[in-house]
N, C-alpha and C positions, 0 to 999 in steps of 0.2 A: 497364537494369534488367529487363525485361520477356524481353527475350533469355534473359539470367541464369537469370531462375526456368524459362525453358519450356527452357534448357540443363539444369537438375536435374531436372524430369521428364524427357525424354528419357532421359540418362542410368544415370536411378535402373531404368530396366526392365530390362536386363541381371543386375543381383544382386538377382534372383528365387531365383535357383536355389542362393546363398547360405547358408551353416549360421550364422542370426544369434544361437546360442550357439557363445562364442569356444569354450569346453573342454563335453564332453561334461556334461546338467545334471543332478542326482540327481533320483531319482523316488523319491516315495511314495503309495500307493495307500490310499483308501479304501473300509474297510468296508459295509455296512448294516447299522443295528442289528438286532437279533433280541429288545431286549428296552428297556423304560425306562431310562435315564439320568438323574439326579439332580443336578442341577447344585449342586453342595455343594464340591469342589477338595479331592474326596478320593481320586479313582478307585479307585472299592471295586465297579465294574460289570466284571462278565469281558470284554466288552471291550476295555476299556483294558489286559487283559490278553492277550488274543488279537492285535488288531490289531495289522498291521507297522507299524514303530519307525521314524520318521526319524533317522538320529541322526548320527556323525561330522562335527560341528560343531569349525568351523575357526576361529581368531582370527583377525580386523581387529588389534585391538590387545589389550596391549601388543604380542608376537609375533605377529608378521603372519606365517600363512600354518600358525601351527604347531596342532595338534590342542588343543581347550578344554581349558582346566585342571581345569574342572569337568564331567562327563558331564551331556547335554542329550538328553532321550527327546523325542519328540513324536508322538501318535499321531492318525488322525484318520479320522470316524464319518459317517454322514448316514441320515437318516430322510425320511419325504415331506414333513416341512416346515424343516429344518436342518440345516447344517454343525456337525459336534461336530468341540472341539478339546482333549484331554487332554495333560499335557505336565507331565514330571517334572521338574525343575532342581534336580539333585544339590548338594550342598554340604559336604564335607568338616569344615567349622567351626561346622556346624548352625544351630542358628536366631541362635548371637548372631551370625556372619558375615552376616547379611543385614540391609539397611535395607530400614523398612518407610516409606515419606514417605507421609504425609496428606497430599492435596491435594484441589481441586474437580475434575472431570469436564474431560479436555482440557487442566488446567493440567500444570506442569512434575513430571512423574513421579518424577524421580530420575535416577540411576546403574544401580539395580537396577530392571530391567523384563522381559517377556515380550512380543513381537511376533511376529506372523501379517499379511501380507501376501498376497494374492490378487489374480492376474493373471487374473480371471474369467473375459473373453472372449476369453485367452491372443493377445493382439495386441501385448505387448512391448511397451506404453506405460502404459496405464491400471492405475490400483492401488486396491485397498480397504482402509483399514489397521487393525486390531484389535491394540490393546495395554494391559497389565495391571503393574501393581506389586505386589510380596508385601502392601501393607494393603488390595490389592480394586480400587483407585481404576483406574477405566478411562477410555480416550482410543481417539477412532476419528477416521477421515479419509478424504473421499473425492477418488480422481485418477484419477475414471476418464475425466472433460473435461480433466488437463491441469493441472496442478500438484496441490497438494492442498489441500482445504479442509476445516479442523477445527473448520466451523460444523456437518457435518454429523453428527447425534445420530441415529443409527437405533437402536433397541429391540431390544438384544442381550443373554442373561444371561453371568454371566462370576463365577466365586469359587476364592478362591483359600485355602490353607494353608499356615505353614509348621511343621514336624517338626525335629525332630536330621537327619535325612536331607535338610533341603534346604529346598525351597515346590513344590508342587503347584499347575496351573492348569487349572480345567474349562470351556470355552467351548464358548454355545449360541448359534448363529449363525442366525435366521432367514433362509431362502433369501426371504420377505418383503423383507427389506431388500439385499439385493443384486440386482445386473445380469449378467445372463448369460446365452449363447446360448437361443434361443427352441428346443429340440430334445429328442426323448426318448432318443436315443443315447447313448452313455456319452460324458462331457464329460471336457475334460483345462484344467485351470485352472493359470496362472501361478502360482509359491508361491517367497517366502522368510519365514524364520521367525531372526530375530532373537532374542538376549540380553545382556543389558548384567549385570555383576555390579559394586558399588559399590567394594565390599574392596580390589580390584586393581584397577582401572578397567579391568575387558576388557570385549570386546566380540567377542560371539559371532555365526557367522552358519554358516547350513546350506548355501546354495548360494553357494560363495564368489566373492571379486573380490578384489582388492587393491587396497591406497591407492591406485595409478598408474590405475587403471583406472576406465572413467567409468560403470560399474555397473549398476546399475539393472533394469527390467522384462525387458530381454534377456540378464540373465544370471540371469535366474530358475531354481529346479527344475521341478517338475511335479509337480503333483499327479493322480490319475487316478481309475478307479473310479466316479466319480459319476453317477448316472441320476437325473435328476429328472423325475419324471413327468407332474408336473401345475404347472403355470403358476400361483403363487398371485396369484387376484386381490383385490387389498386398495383399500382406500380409508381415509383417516383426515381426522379432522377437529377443529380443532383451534381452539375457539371462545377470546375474552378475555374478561376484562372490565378495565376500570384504574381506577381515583379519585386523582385529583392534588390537590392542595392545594399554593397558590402564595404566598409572602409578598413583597413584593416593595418596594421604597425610590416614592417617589413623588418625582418631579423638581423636577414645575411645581402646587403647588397649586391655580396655575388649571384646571388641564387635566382637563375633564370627564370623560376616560375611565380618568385614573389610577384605580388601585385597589389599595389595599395589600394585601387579603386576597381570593382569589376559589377557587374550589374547580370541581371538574367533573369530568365521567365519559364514558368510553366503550366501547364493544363493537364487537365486531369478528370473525372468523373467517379463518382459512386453512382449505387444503383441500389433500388432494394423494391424488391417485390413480394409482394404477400401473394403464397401459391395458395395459401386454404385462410380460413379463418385462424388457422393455428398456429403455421407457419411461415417461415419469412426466409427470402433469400437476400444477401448483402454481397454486391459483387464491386468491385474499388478496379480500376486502369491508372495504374502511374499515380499512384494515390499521394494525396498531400500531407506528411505525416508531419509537418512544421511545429513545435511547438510554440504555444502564444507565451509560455510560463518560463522560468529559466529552472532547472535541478538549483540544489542549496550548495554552496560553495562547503567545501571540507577535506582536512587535513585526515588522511590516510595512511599510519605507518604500520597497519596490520599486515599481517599476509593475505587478508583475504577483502573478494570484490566489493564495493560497494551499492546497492540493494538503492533503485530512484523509484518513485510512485510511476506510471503509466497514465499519459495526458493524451497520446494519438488516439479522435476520437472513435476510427473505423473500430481498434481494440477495447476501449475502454466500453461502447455500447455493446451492450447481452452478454459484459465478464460474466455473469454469475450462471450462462449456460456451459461453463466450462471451469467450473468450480468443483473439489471433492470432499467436500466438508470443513474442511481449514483446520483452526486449533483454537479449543477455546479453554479460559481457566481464569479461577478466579485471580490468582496472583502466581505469577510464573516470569523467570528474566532466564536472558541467555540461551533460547529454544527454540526451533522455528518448527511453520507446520511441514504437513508432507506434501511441498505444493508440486503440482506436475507442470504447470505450466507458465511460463514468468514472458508476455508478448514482447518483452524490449530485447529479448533475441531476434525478434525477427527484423529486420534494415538496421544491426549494430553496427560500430565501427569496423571495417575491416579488420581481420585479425592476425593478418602476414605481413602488415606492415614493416616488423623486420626484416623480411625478405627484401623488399625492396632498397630500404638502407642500407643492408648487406651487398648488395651490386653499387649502390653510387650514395654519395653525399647530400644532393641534391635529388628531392624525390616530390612529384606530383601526383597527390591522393588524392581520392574522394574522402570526403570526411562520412560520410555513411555508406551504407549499401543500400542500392535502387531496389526497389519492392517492384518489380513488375507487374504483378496481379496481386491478389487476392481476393477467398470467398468464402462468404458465412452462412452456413444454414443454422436456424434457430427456431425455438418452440415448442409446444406441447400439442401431444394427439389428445383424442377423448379419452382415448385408452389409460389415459392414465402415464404413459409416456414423456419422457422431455428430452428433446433432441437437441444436440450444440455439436456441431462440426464444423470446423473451416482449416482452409487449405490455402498457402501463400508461395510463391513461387520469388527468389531472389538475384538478381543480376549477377553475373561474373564480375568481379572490379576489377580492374588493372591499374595499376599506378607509374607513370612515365619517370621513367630515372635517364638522368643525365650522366654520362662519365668522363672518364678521367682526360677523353679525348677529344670531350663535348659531343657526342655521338649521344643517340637518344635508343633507349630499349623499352618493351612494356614488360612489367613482372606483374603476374596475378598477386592480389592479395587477401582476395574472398571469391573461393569459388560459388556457381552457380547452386542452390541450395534450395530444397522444397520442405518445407515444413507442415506436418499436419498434426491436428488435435481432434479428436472425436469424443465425444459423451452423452451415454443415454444414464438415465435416470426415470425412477417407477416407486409410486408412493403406494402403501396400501392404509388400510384401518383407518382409513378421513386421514389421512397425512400422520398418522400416529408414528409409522415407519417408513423409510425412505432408503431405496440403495439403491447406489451409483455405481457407472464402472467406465472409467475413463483409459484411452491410449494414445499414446502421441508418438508422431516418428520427424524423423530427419533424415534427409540424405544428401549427399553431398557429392559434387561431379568432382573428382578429384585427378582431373589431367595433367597437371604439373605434380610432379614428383618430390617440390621441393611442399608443395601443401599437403600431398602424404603425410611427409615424417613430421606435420606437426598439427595437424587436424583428425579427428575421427572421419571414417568415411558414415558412416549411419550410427541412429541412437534409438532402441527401441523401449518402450515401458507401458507398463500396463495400471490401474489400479482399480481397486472395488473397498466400495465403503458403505458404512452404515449411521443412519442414525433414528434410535428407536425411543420413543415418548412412551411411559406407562404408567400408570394411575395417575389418570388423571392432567400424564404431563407432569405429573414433581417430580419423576424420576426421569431422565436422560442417558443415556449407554451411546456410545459416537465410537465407531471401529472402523480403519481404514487401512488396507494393505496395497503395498506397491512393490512390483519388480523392474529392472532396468537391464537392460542389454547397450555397452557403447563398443563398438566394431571399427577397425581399421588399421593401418600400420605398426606393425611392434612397437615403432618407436612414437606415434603418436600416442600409444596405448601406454606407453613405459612413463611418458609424460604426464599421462592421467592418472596413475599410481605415484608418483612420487607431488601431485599436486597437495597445495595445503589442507586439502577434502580429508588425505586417509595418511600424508607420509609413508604408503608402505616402504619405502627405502631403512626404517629407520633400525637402527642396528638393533636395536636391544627387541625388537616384536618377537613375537613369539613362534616363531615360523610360522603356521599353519599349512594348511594343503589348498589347492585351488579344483575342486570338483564342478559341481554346477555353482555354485557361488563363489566370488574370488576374495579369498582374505590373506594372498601373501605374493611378495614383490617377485616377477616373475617377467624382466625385459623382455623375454620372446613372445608374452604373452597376446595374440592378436585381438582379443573381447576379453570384457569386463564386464563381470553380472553382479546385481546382489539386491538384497530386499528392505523395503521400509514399511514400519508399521508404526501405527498409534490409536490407543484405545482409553477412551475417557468415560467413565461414571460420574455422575453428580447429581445430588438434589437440586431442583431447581427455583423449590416455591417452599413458601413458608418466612418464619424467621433467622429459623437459622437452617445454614443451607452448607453445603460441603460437597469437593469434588477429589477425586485421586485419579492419577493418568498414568500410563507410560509413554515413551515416543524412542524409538529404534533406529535403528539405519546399519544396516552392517559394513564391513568393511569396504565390499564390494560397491556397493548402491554409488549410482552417480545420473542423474539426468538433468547435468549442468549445461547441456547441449541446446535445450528448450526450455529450461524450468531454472530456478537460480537456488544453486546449491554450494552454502559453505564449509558444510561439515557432513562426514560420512563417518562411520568406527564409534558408534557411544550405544548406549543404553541411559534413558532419562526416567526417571521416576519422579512424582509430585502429589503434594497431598495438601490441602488447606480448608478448614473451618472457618465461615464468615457469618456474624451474629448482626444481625439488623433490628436497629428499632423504627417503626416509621410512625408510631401517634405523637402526634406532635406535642410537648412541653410546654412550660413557660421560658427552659433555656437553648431547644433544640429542634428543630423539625425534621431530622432524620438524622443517626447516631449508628454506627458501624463499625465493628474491630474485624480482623482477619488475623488468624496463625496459619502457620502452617511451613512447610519447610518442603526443600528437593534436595537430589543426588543426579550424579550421572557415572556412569565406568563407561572406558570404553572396555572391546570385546580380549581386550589382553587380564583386564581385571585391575586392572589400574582407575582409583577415583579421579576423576578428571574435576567435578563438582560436587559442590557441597554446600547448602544455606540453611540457616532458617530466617525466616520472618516474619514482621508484627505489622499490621499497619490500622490504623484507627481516621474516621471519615466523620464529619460533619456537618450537616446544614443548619445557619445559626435563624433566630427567626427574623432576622432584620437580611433574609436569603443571600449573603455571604457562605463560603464554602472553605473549610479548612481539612486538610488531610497531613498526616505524618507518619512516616513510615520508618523502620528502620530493616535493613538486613545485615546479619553476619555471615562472612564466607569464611570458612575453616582452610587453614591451608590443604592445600589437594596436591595432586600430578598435573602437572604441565605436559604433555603429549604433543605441543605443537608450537610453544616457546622458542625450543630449537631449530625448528622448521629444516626439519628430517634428522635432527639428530637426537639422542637417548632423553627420555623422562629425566624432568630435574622436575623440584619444586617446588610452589606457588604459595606466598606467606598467605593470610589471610588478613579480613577487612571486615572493617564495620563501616556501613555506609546509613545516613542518614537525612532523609527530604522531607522538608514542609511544603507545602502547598499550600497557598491562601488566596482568592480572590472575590471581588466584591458582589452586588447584586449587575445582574446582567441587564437590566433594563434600565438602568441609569445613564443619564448624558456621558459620563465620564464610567468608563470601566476598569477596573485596576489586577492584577494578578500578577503574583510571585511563584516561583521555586527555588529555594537555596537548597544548594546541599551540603553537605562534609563530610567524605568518608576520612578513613582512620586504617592507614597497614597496619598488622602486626611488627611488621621491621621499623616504623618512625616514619612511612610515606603520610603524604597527607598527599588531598583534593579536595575540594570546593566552587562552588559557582555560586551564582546571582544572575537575576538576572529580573526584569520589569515590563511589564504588559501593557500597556496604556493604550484604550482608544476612544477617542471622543467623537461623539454623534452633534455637531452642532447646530447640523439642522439634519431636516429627514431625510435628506440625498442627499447627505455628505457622512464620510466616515474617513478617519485617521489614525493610524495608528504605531506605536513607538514600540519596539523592544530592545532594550540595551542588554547585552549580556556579558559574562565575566568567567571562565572558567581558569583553574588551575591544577593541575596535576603532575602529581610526580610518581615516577617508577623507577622501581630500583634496577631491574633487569630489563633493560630495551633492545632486542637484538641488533646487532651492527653488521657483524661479518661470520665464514666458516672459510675454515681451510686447510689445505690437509696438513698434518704433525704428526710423523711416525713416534714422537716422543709422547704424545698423546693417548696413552696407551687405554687408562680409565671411560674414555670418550673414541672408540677405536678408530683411533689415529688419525681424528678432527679435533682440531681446538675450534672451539665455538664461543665467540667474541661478547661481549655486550657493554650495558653500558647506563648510568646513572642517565635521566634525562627528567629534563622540568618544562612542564610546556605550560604557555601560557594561550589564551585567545582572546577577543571581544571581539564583538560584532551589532549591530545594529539595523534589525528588520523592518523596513518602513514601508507601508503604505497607504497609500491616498484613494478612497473612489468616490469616486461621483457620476453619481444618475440623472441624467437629466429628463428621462423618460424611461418607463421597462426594458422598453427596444432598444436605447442609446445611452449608455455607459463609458466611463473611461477609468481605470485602472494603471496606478502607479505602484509599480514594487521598486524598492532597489534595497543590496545588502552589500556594506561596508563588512568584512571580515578581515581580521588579522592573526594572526598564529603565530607563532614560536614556538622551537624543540633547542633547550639547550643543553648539549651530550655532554658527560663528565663523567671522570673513575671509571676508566676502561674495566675491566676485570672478567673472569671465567667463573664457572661453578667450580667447587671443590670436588664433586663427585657425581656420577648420576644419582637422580632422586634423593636429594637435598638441595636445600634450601642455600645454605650456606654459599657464600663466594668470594672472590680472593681476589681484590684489587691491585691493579698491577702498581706497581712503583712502590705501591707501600705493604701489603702482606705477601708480595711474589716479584720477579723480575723487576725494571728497568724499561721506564718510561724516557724517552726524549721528543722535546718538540721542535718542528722547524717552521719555519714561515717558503709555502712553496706556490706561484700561480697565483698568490690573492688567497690561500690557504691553508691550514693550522696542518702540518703533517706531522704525525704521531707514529715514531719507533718505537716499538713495542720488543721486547727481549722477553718473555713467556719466564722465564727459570735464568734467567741473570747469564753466569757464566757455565752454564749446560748445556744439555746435546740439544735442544728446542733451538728450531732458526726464528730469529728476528724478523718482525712484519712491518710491514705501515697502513696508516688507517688516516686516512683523510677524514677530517671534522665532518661530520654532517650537518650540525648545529643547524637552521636556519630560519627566517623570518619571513614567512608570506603573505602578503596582501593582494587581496582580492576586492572588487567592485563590480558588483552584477546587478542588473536591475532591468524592469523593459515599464514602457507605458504602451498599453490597449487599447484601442479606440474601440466599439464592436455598437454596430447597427445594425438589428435586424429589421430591416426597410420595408421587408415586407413577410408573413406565416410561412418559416421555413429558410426563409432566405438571409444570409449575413454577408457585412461587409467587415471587413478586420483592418486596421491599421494600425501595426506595428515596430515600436522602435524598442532594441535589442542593443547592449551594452555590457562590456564583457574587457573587463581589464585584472591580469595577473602578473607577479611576479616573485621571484624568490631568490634572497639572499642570502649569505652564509654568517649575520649577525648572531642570531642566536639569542634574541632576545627582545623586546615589544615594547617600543618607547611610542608614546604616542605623540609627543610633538612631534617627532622624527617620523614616523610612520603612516599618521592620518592625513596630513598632507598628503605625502605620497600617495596615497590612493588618486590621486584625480591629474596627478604630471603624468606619470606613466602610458604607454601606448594602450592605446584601445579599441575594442573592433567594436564596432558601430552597424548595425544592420537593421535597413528601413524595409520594411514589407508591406506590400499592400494584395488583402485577397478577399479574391469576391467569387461566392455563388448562388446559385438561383436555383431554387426547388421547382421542377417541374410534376406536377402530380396528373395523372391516367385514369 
């Protein structure tokens, strides 16, 4: 692997010399103004009359390649503190040809838009994105770290018109809010300038590419002209306040600290300071990490964590300076990339919670851990550089337990913690090649003894990564290596080995040896090392296009500590061909199959996976969208079925999804996915499910999804427990159990705009689930398939009714030396109701007000199965916590 990557730098030094635009790229130059500008989206200033015209703007679609239907002007201005951007978008059908869609700030714009992109520090990677729809509503995005994040809101003006003649767009772009060479010379910045028109569904562009072609920063135009003289140094600051009020069900009427009604308030501040034109500092006190959004409700019986998107905004703005390439393929399930960094470790739930239940019954938590500080450097030098560091610092928690004598103690249950990430990054060849090299730590003040033995004290890890473009860009190579050191108590270490990451506990492994990398179970062991790699090939342009990858992790690898990691111990291989037609037909406008197949062993040699797949894509011309896929998995080894106990194995599947939905610009929008897979043993699965959202008028939007799943498994773990008569499974019997689960759920939302700045947003989602367990039974042997249902191919089933509960005596071998167990039903039925409504005014450039109402009701029973007259009712009797928010802050800018 390491070969690999130090083969693509080598390599990549030669095309230097390289013209990394494929066709010669349009230029247009900017003015300086000579006088005030108005920003009103009337262009009534001479120079929007003066200034040269970008213009012979070429269709994406529908006619790929042919000159716009409709003439697109764009001109463009600068002054000592801004980029001006005027831009005429003609219209033959005048104003009623154009949609005008209400929406919030960032949400979904429409069909009909204006976009301006800037390649600032003209390095054919990085991007700043500016874009406008004829009713105003503006969306921006920043990539200049590396994907694009459209958490980021910088203070732009922006107004539009529309006439008989068309819409008119006037944009005031403070050079405040952009990145760009530190120099007083005339600057030449990356530029493409986008237009989407609704009527026809075209889509216009100034510096062209075609469907085949993999696009992007390096096939940009040029913008040129600009002299920026003076470096603005800004600072802004960006204080809260909140008042929550919480209603909430009380459980245990005993329990001292219940409280059905409790109210409270906090303050708080960000900050962020631009030290150069380049660079930016983000520093947060007692920061507000509230979510406005709720996570998606979900039934969990795997052994491993659940994985939520990241909505705290301090994190979510400049992610992608703290990126190391990710994972990319054309069709790939069941694999994740090598990510180092996951922010929703930082203010989680406490994680000693048991600690405190283990001293009293009665125990008074935080429900998160306080973020005391945090701080973010971000940016890029001239040099060519891109810098992303920050550093966060977490409270001590204690949690007040009550006892037996009513006497009150504190038990820690998150110690004091510092978390840091750093990452530089260095492009050469016009951005043709790019390496990265990221590290991140942890430490942890571990003064109580009892968070010892179940926390690491520190987590170290390193990574370097590459990604190389060559001829031309249609060939790609993406190589990324990573090391992890986790450090701390035997027994917290012994803990991280037998986690559902690697099972080293599991009897049948292979021994191994534990030198510099750890690949075998070893209790006294005080550190855990090991390595991750992944390395991708692919065409990227043309017709037909193809990638093959590996992705690694050895046994050791773990930096679950700040990064979210559910699998350690495989070797992944993948390979697919994807054939593309894009000239459009009289029965198609773009036509698509993919083959291709993967594997995976872990590092004992055991196949863990196994697929191929086929999937074929369509767009019809009445722009409806159909895709259908199928994959078969072969049966394989199961390595973690057991959860730590010997390989058995895993039948196989045919699993099979359509995908259908309508034209996206239509009042009414419609979209499906059913599936059906198919076990090799007689399992079946299936879902349904229906998209509907209706635009009834231009600030308003609705929308319905009902959904239907159903699955069954044959082997669903239940219990382990030791059986010296167990000899084949060394001296565990390892439980399971037939189960059928059912769910529906129904995702709704409402928004409405009543202006860009004031929105109000309704979500809420009715969920319900069931698991119902059945035919207790064992494997026959390790590594088979095969199993042996108790009551009827092996022992003596008896059931009792015990508590409100199906208790199940289980006899293993009937009248033999195996003892008798019992297994309480699990079976059961959960309903969930989650939803919030948003209020959000920004009153004034920078500044928002948020009112929020938060709604959160569950519960679960041991029915075992999904009636819905019985069930959907119940959603709305049940207790429910109820929390009203209200937060407000004000931009102060320097």
């Amino acid at each position: 692997m390491s070969r690999l990557l130090l083969l693509s730098l080598v390599l990549a030094a030669p095309a230097a010399t390289q013209n990394v635009h494929p066709t010669p790229p349009p230029e247009i130059r900017a003015v300086r103004l000579t006088g005030p500008v108005t920003v009103d989206g009337r262009l009534d200033e001479d120079i929007w009359r003066t200034a040269p015209v970008a213009g012979g703007f070429r269709q994406l679609q529908p006619n790929e390649g042919q000159p716009g239907s409709q003439r697109t002007e764009v001109r463009f201005a600068f002054d000592g503190e801004a980029v001006y951007v005027g831009a005429h978008l003609f219209d033959d059908a005048g104003a009623a040809g154009i949609e005008r869609r209400l929406v919030r700030r960032d949400g979904a714009l429409g069909q009909e838009y204006f976009q301006v992109i800037f390649d600032t520090y003209h390095d054919h990677i990085g991007r700043l994105f500016f874009m406008v729809n004829p009713a105003g509503v503006k969306s921006d995005a920043n990539g200049l770290g590396g994907g694009a994040d459209p958490s980021w809101d910088p203070v732009w003006d922006v107004a539009t018109t529309v006439t008989a003649q068309g819409w008119f767009v006037e944009m005031r772009i403070p050079f405040s809010q952009l990145r760009y060479p530190s120099t007083a010379d005339e600057q030449t910045w990356g530029l493409q300038v986008w237009r989407g028109m609704n009527r026809n569904n075209e889509t216009q562009m100034w510096s062209f590419w075609g469907l085949q072609e993999s696009g992007g920063p390096s096939q940009f135009g040029h913008l040129t002209g600009l002299v920026i003289e003076a470096t603005p140094q800004v600072a802004e600051l960006l204080p809260y306040m909140v008042g929550r009020s919480t209603s909430a069900p009380v459980a245990d009427a005993n329990d001292p600290f219940a409280d059905s009604h409790s109210v409270g308030n906090r303050m708080g501040a960000d900050a962020r300071v631009l030290l150069t034109s380049n660079l930016t500092l983000n520093l947060t006190v007692n920061p507000d990490f509230g979510q406005v959004e709720v996570d998606p409700a979900v039934v969990n019986l795997s052994a491993f964590e659940t994985s939520f998107s990241e909505l705290r905004p301090f994190f979510v703005e400049g992610a992608g300076y703290f990126g190391t390439g990710g994972l990319s393929c054309y069709f790939c399930s069941n694999v994740s990339s090598l990510s180092m960094f996951y922010s929703r470790r930082i203010g989680r739930q406490p994680q000693a919670l048991g600690n405190a239940f283990a001293v009293g019954p009665y125990v008074d938590a935080p429900e998160n851990t306080t973020i005391l500080g945090a701080a973010k450097l971000t940016g890029r030098l001239s040099s060519g550089w891109s810098i992303g560091a920050m550093n966060a610092v977490t409270r001590r928690e204690r949690a007040t337990v009550q006892l037996a004598d009513d006497t009150r103690t504190q038990v820690t249950v998150e110690p004091m913690t510092n978390y840091f990430v750093g990452r530089v990054a260095r492009d050469f060849n016009q951005g043709a090649t790019v390496i990265r090299g990221i590290v991140t730590s942890l430490v942890r003040d571990l003064d109580d003894p009892a968070l010892a033995t179940r926390l690491s004290s520190h987590a170290e890890s390193f990574g370097l990564s590459s990604d190389w473009y060559f001829k031309n860009r249609r060939y790609r190579l993406m190589a990324q290596f990573a090391g992890t050191q986790v450090s701390g108590d035997s027994m917290a270490i012994a803990s991280i080995q037998r986690s559902s990451a690697r099972y080293f506990q599991r009897p049948d492994r292979e021994g191994g040896s534990n030198g510099l990398l750890t690949n075998a179970y070893d209790p006294s062991l005080t550190a855990l090392r090991g390595l991750g790699a992944y390395v991708r090939f692919a065409k990227e342009t043309g017709s037909l296009l193809w990638d093959v990858q590996t992705n690694i992790r050895t046994p050791g690898f773990d930096n679950n500590d700040i990064a979210f990691l559910t699998r350690a111990d495989y070797v992944f291989m993948n390979g697919t061909v994807f054939k593309q037609y894009t000239t459009p037909t009289s029965w198609y406008r773009f036509l698509g199959f993919m083959t291709g197949g993967q594997q995976q062993f872990n590092f004992d040699g055991d196949m863990t996976d196994r697929q191929f797949h086929l999937w074929g894509s369509t767009t019809m011309p009445n722009y409806w969208n159909a895709n259908l896929m199928w994959i078969r998995r072969t049966a394989v080894d199961d390595d973690r079925l057991t959860r730590g106990g010997p390989v058995v194995r895993r039948p196989g599947v045919d699993f099979f999804q359509l995908s259908l939905s309508t034209d996206s610009r239509k009042p009414i929008v419609l979209s499906t996915n059913p599936s059906y897979g198919r076990g090799f043993h007689d399992t079946r699965s299936w879902s349904a499910d229906l998209s509907a959202t209706w635009r009834p008028a231009s600030n308003i939007s609705l929308s319905l999804g009902p959904a239907y799943r159903y699955d069954e498994t044959e082997s669903q773990f239940v219990t382990s427990l030791p059986d010296p008569t167990a000899e084949a499974f060394f001296g565990r019997r390892y439980v399971f159990a037939g189960i059928t689960q059912r769910s529906v759920s129904m995702n709704t939302r409402v928004n409405v705009t009543f202006s860009p700045d004031l929105t109000l947003e309704l979500f809420a989602q009715p969920f319900i689930a069931s698991g119902d367990y059945y035919d207790y039974k064992e494997f026959a042997a390790p590594r088979t398939a095969d199993v042996l249902t108790y009551g009827t191919d092996i022992g003596t089933v008896t059931t009792a009714e015990a508590n409100g509960s199906t208790q199940y005596t289980i006899d293993p071998d009937g009248d033999g030396a195996a003892a008798a167990f019992q297994v309480t039903d699990p079976s059961f039925t959960f309903r969930s109701l989650r939803g919030n409504a948003v209020l959000r005014w920004e009153y004034t450039p920078g500044s928002t007000l948020f009112f929020v109402w938060t709604r959160q009701s569950a519960t679960s029973l041991g029915f075992g199965d999904l009636d819905l007259s019985r069930d959907a009712g119940a959603l709305f009797e049940g207790p429910a916590t109820n929390i009203f928010l209200l937060k407000v802050n004000y931009r102060l800018g320097f």
